[in-house]
C-alpha positions in Angstrom: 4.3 39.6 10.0 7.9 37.8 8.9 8.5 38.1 5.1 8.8 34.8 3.7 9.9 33.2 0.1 7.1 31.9 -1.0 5.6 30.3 -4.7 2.4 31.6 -5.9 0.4 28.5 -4.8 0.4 25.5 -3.0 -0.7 23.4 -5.5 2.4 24.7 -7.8 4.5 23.7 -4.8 3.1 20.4 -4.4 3.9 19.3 -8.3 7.6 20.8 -7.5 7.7 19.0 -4.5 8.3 15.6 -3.6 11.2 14.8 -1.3 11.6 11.0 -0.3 11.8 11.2 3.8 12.8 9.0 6.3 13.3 10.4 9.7 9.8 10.3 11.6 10.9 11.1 14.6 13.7 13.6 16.2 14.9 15.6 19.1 17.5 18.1 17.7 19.6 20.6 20.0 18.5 24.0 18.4 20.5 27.3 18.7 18.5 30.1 19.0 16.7 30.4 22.2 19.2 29.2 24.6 21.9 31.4 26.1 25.6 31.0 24.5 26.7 27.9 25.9 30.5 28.0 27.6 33.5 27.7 25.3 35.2 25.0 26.9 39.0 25.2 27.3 39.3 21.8 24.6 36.9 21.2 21.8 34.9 18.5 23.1 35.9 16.7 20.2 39.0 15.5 21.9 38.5 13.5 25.1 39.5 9.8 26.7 39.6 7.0 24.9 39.9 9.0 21.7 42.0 8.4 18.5 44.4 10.6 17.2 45.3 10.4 13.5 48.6 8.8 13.0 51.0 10.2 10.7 50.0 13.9 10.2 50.4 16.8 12.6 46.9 16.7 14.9 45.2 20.6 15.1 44.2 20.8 18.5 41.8 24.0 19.5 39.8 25.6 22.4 38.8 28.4 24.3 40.3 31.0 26.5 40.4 34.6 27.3 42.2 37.0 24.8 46.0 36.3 24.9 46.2 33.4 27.5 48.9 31.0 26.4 47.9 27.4 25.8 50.8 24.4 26.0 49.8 21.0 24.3 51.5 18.1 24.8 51.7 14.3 23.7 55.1 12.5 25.1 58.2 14.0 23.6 56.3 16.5 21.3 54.1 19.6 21.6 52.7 22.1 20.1 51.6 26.5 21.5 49.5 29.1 20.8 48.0 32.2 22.1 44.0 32.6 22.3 43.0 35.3 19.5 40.9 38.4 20.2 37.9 36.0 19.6 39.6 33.6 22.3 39.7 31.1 20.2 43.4 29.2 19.8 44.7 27.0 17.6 48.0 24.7 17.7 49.2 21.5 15.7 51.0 18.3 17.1 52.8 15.5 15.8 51.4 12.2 16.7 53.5 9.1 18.6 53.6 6.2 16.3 50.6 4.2 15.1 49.2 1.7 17.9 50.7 3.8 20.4 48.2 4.7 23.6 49.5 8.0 25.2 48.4 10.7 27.6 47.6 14.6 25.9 47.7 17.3 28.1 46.6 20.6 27.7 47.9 23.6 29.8 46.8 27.0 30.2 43.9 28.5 32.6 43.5 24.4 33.2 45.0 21.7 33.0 43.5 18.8 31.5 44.3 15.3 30.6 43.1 12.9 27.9 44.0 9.7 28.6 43.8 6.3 27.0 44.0 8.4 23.5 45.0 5.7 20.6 47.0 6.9 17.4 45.5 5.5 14.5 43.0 6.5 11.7 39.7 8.4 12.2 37.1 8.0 9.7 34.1 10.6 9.0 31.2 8.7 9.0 28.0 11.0 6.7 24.6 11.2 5.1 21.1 9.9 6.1 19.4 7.4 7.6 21.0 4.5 6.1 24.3 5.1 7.8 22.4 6.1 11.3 21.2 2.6 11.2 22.6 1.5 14.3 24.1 -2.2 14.7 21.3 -3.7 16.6 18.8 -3.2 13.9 21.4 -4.9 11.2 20.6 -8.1 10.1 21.8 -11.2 12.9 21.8 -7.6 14.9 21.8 -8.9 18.3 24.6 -11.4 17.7 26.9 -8.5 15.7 26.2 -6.5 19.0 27.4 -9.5 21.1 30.7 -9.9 19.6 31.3 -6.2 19.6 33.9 -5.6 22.3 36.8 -4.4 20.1 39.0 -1.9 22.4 40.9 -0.3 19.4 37.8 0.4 17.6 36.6 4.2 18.9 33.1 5.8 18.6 32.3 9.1 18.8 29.0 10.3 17.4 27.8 13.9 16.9 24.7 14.8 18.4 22.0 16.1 16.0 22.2 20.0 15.1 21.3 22.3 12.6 21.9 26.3 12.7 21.9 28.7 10.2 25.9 29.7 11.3 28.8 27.7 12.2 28.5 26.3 15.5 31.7 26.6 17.8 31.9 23.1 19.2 30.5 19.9 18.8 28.4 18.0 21.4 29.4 14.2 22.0 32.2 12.3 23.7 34.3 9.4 22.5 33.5 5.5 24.1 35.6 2.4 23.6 33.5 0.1 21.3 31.8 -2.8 23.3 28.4 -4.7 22.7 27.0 -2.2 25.6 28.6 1.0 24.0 27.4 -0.2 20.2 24.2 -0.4 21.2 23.6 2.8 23.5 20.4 4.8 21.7 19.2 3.4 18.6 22.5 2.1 18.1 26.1 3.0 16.5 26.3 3.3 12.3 26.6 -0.5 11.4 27.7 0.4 8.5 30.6 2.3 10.1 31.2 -0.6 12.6 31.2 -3.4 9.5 33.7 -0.9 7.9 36.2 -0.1 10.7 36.2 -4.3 11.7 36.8 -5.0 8.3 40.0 -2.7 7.8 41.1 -3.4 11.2 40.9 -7.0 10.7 43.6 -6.3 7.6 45.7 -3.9 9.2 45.5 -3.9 12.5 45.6 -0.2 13.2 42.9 1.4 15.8 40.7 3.1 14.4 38.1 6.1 15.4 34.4 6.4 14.1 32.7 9.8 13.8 29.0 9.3 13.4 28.0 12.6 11.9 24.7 11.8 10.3 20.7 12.9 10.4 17.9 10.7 8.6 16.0 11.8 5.5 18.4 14.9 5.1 19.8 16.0 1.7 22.6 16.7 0.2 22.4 20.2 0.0 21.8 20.5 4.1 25.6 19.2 4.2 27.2 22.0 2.0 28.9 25.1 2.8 26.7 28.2 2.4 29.0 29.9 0.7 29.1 27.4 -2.1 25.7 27.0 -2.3 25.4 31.0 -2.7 27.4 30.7 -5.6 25.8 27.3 -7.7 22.7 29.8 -7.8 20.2 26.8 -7.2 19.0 28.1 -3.6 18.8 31.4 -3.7 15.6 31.3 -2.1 15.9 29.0 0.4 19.5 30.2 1.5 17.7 33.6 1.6 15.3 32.4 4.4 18.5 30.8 5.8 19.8 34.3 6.1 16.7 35.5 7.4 16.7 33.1 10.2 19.9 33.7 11.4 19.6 37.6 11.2 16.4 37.0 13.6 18.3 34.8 16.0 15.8 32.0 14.8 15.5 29.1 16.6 18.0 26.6 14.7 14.8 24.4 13.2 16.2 23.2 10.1 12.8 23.0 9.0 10.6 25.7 7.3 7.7 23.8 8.4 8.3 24.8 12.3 9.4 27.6 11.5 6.1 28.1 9.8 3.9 26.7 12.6 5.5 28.6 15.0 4.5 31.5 13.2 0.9 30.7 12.4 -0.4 28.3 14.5 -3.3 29.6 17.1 -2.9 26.4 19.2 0.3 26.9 19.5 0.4 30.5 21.0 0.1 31.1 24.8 -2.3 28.5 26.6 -1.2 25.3 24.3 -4.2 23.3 22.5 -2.2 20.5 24.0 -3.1 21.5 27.6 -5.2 19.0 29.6 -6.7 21.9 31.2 -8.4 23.6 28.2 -11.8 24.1 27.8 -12.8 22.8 24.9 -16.6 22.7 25.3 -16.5 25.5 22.7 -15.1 23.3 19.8 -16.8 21.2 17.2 -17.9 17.7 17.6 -16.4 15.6 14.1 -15.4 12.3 13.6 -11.8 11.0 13.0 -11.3 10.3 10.4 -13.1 12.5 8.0 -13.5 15.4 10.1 -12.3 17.9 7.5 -15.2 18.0 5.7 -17.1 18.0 8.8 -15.1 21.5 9.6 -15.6 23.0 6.1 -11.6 22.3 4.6 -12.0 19.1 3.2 -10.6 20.9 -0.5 -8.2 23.7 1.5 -4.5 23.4 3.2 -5.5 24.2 6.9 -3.9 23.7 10.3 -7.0 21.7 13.1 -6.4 20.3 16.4 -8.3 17.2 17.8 -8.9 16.7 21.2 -10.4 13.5 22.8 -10.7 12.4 26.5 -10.2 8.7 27.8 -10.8 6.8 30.5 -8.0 3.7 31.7 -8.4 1.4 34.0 -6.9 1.0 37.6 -4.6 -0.2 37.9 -2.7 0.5 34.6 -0.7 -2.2 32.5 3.1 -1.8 33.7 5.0 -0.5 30.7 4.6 1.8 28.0 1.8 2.2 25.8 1.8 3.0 21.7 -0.2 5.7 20.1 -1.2 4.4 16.8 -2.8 7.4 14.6 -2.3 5.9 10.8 -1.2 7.5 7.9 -1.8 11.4 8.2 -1.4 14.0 5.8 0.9 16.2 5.9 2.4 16.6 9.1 0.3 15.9 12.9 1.2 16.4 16.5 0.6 14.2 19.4 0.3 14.8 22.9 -0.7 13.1 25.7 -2.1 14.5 28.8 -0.4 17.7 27.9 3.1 16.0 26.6 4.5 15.2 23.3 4.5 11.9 22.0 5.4 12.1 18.8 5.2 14.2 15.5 5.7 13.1 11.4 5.6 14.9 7.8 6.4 11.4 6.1 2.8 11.2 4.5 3.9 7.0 3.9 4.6 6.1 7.5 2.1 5.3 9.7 2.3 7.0 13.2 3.2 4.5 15.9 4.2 7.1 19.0 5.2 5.2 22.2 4.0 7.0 25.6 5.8 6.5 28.3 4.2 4.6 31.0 5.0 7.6 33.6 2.6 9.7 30.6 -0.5 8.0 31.7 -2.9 7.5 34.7 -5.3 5.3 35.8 -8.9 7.4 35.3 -9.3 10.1 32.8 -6.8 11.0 29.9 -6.6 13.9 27.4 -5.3 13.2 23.9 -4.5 16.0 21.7 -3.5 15.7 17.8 -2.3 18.9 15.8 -2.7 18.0 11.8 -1.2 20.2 9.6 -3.7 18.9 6.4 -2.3 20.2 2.4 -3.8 17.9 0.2 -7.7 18.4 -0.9 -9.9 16.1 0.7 -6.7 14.3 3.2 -5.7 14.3 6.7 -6.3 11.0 8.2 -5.9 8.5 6.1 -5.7 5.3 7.8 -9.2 2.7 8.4 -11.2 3.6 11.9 -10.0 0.5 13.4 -6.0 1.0 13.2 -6.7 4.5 15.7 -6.4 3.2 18.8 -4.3 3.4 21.6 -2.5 0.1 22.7 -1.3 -0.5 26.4 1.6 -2.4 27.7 -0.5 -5.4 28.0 -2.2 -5.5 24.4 -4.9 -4.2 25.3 -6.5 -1.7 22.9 -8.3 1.5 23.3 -10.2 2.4 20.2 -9.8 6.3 19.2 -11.8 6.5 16.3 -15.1 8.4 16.2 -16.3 11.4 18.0 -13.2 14.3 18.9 -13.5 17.5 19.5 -12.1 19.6 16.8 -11.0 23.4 16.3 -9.1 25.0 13.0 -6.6 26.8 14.2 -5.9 28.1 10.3 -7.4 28.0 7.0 -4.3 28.4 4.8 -6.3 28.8 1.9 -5.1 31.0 -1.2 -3.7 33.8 -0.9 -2.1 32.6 2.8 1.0 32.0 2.5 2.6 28.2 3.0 6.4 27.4 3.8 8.8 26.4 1.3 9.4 22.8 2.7 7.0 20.5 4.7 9.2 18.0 6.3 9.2 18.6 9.8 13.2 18.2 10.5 16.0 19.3 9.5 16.3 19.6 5.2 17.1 23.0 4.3 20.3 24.2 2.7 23.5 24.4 4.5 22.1 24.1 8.0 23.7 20.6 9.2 27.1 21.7 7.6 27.0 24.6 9.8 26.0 22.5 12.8 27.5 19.0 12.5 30.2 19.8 10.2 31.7 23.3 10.8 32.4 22.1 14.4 34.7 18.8 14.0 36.8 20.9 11.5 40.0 20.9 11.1 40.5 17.5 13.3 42.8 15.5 11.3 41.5 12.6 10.0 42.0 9.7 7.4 39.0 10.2 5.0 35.4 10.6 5.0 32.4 7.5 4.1 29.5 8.7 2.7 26.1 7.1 2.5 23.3 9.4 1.4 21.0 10.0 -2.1 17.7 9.0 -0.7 16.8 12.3 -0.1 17.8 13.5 -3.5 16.6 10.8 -6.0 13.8 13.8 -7.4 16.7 15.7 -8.2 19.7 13.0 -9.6 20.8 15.1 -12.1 21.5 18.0 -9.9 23.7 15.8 -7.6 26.1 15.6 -10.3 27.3 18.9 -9.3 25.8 18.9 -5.3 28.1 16.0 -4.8 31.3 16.9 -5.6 30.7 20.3 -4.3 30.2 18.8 -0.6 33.3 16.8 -1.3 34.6 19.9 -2.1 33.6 21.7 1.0 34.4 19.4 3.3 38.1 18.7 1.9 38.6 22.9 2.0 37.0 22.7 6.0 39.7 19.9 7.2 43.0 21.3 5.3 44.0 18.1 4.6 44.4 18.4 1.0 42.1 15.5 -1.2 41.6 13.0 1.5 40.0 9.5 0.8 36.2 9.9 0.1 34.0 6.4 -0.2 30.6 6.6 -1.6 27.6 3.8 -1.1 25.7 3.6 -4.2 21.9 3.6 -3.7 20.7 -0.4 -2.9 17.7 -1.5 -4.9 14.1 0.1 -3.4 10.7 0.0 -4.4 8.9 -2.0 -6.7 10.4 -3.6 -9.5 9.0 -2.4 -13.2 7.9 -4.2 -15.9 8.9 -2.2 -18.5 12.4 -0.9 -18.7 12.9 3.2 -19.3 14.0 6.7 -17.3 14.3 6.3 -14.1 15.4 8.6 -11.0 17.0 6.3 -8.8 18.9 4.6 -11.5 20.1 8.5 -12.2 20.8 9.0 -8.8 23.3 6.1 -8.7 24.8 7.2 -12.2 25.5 10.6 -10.4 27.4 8.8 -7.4 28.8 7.1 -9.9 29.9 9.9 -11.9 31.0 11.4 -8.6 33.5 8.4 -7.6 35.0 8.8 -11.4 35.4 12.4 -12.2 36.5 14.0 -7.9 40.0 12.9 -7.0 40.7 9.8 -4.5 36.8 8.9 -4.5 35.4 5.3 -4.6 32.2 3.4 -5.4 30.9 0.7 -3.2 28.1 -0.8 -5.1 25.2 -2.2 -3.0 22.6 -2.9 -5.6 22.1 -6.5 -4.6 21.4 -5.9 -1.0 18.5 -3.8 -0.8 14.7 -4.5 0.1 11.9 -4.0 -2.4 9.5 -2.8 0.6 12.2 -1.2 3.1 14.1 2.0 2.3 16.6 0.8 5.6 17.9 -2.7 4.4 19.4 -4.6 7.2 21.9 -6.3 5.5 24.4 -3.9 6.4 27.4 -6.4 6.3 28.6 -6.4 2.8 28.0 -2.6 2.7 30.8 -2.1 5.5 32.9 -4.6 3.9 32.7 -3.1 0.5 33.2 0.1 1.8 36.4 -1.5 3.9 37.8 -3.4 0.4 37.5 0.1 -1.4 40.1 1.9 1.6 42.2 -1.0 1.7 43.3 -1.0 -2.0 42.9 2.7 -2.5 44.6 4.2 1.4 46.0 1.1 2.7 47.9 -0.3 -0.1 46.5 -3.7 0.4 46.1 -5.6 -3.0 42.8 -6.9 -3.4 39.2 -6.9 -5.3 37.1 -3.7 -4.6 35.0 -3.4 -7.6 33.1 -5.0 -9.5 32.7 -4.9 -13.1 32.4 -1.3 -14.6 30.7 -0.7 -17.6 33.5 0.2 -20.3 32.2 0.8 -23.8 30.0 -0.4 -26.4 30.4 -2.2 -30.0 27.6 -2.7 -32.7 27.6 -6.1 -34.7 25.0 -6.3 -36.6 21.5 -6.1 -34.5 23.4 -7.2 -31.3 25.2 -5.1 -29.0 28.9 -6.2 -27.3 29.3 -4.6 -24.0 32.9 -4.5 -22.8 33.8 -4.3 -18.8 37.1 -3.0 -16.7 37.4 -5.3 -13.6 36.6 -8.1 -14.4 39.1 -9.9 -11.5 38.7 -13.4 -12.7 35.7 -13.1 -15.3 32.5 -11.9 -15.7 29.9 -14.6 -13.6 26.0 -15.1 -13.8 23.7 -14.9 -10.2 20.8 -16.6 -10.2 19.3 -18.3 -13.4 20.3 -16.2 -15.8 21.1 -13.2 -17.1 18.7 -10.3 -16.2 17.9 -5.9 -16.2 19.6 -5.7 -20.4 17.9 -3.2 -22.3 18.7 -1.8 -25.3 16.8 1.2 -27.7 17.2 2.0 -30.8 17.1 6.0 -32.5 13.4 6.0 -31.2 14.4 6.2 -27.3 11.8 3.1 -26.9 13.7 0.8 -24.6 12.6 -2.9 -24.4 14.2 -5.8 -22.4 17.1 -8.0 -24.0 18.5 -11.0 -23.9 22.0 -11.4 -22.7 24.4 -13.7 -22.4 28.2 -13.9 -21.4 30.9 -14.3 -24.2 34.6 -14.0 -22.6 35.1 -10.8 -21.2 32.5 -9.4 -22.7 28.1 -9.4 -22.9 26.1 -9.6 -26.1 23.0 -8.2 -25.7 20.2 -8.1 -28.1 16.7 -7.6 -28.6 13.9 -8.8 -31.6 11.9 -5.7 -31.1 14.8 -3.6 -31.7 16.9 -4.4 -35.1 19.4 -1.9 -35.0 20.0 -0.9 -31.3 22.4 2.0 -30.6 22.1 1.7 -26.7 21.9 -0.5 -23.7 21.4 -0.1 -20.1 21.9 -2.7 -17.2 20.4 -2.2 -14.2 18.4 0.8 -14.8 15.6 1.1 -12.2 15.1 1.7 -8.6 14.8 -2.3 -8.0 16.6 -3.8 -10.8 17.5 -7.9 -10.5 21.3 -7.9 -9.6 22.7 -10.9 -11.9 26.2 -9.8 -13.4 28.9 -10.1 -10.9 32.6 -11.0 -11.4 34.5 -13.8 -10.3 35.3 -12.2 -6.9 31.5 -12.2 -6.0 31.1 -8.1 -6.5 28.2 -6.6 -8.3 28.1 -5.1 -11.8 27.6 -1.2 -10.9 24.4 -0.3 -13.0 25.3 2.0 -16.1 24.0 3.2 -19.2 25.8 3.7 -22.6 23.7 6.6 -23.8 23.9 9.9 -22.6 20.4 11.1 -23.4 18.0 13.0 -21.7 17.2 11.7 -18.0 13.8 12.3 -16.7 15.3 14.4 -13.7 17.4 16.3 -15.6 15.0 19.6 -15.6 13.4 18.9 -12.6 13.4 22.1 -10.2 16.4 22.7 -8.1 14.9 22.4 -4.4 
């Protein structure tokens, strides 16, 4: 049996646990079981229609056999090298001047070509699922989409990896942005897209996208492992890393997989998935509450569900929906022997489209793998929201009678994996697959729109975060280039009663970030979230404030890109004057008045204030608290955006205290 890193019992790792996730469903390329694929003569990273970064030499590199020579060329300049003992070769080129469109050739065992290559600025696009939202699902999407052919706008987007060592070469190609090539998939970043219009429309200069994102992944996945060795927070979990990769592990990401793969019954030789199995052996239960039917209605445990339909002839053209509800933790669908479709995010119910070419007219075999932790879960949804939904509408009830086999009790002492999201979150792994390849392209600087992920851990991303920054700045040699960071929009509920909060702690350590690294800023986006929708669609602003931010700080361009910043603090009396830096015309109220003041006194009991505008400044006071000593703006996950300046920019949300923050012992991973 592997050796694992493992705590002493689940239900210890459930109270340390509680990622937010947002990815439900992905197809990663996985290294591991495939055979080396070719080293190609050019990192795929370069190709037509790309754009070369003006103004800096350009690091071109490939593959070849020990000591062929390699000549690369662009117009009147070039650049040599020799492949290494590892084949690998390496050579730098000076760009033509910005705007230009040239030819690059590369000589050696081939000759290639790149043509239609722009010189410009390139752009890193990272983080989660916010900055994967493609342009289609934006708000006035389909409109954005239609007005998208911009021919000096490039896209290149990095096709989903993890591994647990650097991976050679990226997999992707670049495309010229049009409504057709914006919209391919689920979608090119809108964010990105808003961005790269916005500066374009102020500069003029082409510029070239890299999509390098994953949705619900945290910071951590994005970090070097050697600096993660040495912050001492993951020792565990980089030591399963390094297990992994010393087995030749399939490149998961996920300890969850890796975990199923292991101990799964169903899984192993004839598939419980198979249309062919005979399940005549298995248990009768009904779904839902077939857990207790099968004796583990208060233990972890891993059960398939199999249950056999009958569809009409002829079938509804089009494809069909598998609706399962909420399941805890993770399930597994199949139909007639192929997957459908497969969550850990215990919030989302399952809605798994099957492909029309997936069914037939007469019988059907539907097959559900539920990976169950919590006591007395698993399904969790009413009977009547099973079902199975054709093209058409029509509706094929599910609930009631399956057939149902355990494949494992994982009760105590049985192990369980460190991590039960079912894609890619552990440490290091998408810096080794999605990053480690694109380096050391030259580029302008890097976006950033991630934190989700880590808002149980805020305190901790006061160091994560600058360490990535860190890491990705030592990968690309290109000294402290221009990093942006999207501050968390609001989310969730909003509170009644003001006090700690992790999502406000998470923004203060973006925040912190964009103040204390070198040539960092802060886009603030707290007024453009959704209370009920972790992917807001009002991606506009976001692009555009990220766009402002690189104008004024890389472009020279002399404009508002803040709002106003909390600056200090004065006491007078029982009221509190709160002093701001950019206040670009004055401080201005949205909405009916002013809102999300709090203010405590030496008891830490916060209670809401009232507020109001002086000048430059806020007083801020409250009757329950005579002698306040702090104040806070803005400080929960869904706060009521009202202080803006003049130029129409949010207040960034702030605290004047610095005491203790409720994730501020929370356990590292």
């Amino acid at each position: 049996m592997m050796k694992h890193f493992y705590p002493r019992s689940w239900t210890a790792l459930l109270k340390l646990r509680a990622p937010f996730v947002v990815a439900v469903q992905l197809v990663l390329v996985v290294s591991g079981f495939a055979a080396a694929e070719p080293r190609p003569l050019l990192s795929p990273i370069f190709g037509d229609h790309m754009v070369l970064q003006r103004g800096k030499p350009n690091t071109f590199w490939g593959w070849a056999k020990p000591g062929e020579k390699i000549h690369v060329a662009i117009a009147d300049k070039s650049g040599d090298a020799v492949a290494a003992a590892d084949g690998r070769w390496q050579t730098r080129v000076n760009p033509p001047a910005s705007g230009t469109t040239c030819v690059v050739t590369v000589d050696g065992p081939q000759h290639l070509e790149l043509r239609d290559v722009l010189v410009g600025d390139v752009w890193l696009c990272g983080g989660q699922s916010n900055m994967e939202l493609g342009l289609p699902a934006a708000k006035d999407g389909a409109a954005e989409v239609a007005a998208a052919d911009r021919p000096t706008i490039r896209l290149f987007r990095v096709g989903s990896r993890s591994a647990y060592a650097p991976v050679e070469f990226p997999r992707g190609s670049w495309k010229i942005c049009t409504s057709q090539t914006v919209a391919e998939g689920n979608g090119f970043s809108a964010v990105a897209y808003f961005f790269a219009r916005g500066v374009q429309q102020e500069t003029g200069v082409p510029i070239g996208l890299i999509q390098d994102c994953l949705g619900g992944t945290p910071v951590e996945s994005w970090m070097n492992p050697a600096t993660l060795r040495t912050l001492k927070d993951f020792e565990a979990p980089m030591a399963e890393v390094e297990r992994l990769r010393s087995a030749n592990a399939p490149g998961y990401g996920s300890y969850l997989m890796h975990w199923l793969e292991e101990f799964d019954l169903g899984a192993r030789g004839k598939s419980w998935a198979d249309p062919a199995l005979d399940d005549s052996a298995w248990k009768t239960v009904l779904v839902p509450g077939a857990f207790e039917e099968l004796g583990l209605a208060d233990v972890p445990a891993i059960v398939w569900f199999r249950r056999e339909i009958t569809l009409s002839d002829p079938l509804p053209a089009g494809d069909a929906t598998l609706h399962l509800g909420v399941v805890e933790k993770m399930d597994t669908a199949y139909v007639n022997g192929q997957w459908v479709g497969a969550s850990s995010w215990v919030e989302n119910p399952r809605a798994y489209r099957v492909a029309a070419s997936v069914l037939k007219p007469g019988r059907n075999q539907i097959a559900v793998r539920v990976f169950k932790l919590k006591s007395k879960l698993g399904f969790l949804t009413a009977p009547e929201k099973i079902r199975l939904a054709l093209a058409d509408g029509t509706e094929i009830p599910l609930a009631g009678e399956w057939r149902g086999a355990v494949s494992l009790d994982a009760r105590p002492p049985h192990s369980l994996p460190l991590g039960y999201e079912n894609y890619p979150t552990m440490p290091s792994v998408l810096y080794s697959g999605m990053i480690a390849p694109l380096a050391p392209l030259a580029i302008t600087g890097a976006l950033w729109y991630q934190g989700e992920a880590n808002t149980n851990r805020a305190h901790q991303y006061r160091t994560l975060l600058p360490a990535m920054i860190a890491d990705w700045r030592s990968a690309f040699q290109l000294g402290d280039f221009p990093f942006l960071i999207v501050q968390l929009p609001a989310f969730q509920s909003r509170k009644e009663k003001p006090g700690g909060d992790d999502w406000a702690e998470l923004r203060e350590a973006q925040a912190f970030t964009a103040r204390s690294v070198p040539n960092c800023g802060l886009a603030v986006a707290i007024d453009t979230g959704e209370a009920d929708n972790i992917h807001p669609k009002d991606k506009k602003p976001v692009g555009e404030r990220l766009a402002a931010l690189a104008l004024a700080q890389q472009y020279g361009k002399k404009l508002v890109s803040s709002g106003p910043v909390y600056r200090s603090l004065e006491r007078e009396g029982n009221t509190l004057r709160v002093h701001f830096d950019h206040l670009d015309g004055g401080l201005k109220i949205r909405g009916d008045k002013l809102e999300e003041f709090s203010v405590a006194g030496s008891d830490h009991q916060w209670h809401w204030a009232d507020a109001k505008i002086e000048g430059d400044t806020v007083l801020v006071s409250s009757g329950a608290v005579p002698e306040p000593q702090a104040v806070r703006y803005a400080w929960q996950a869904n706060p009521a955006a009202t202080l803006f300046n003049a130029a129409g920019l949010p207040a960034a949300p702030f605290r004047s205290d610095d005491w203790p923050g409720v994730t501020d012992h929370r356990p590292p991973w």
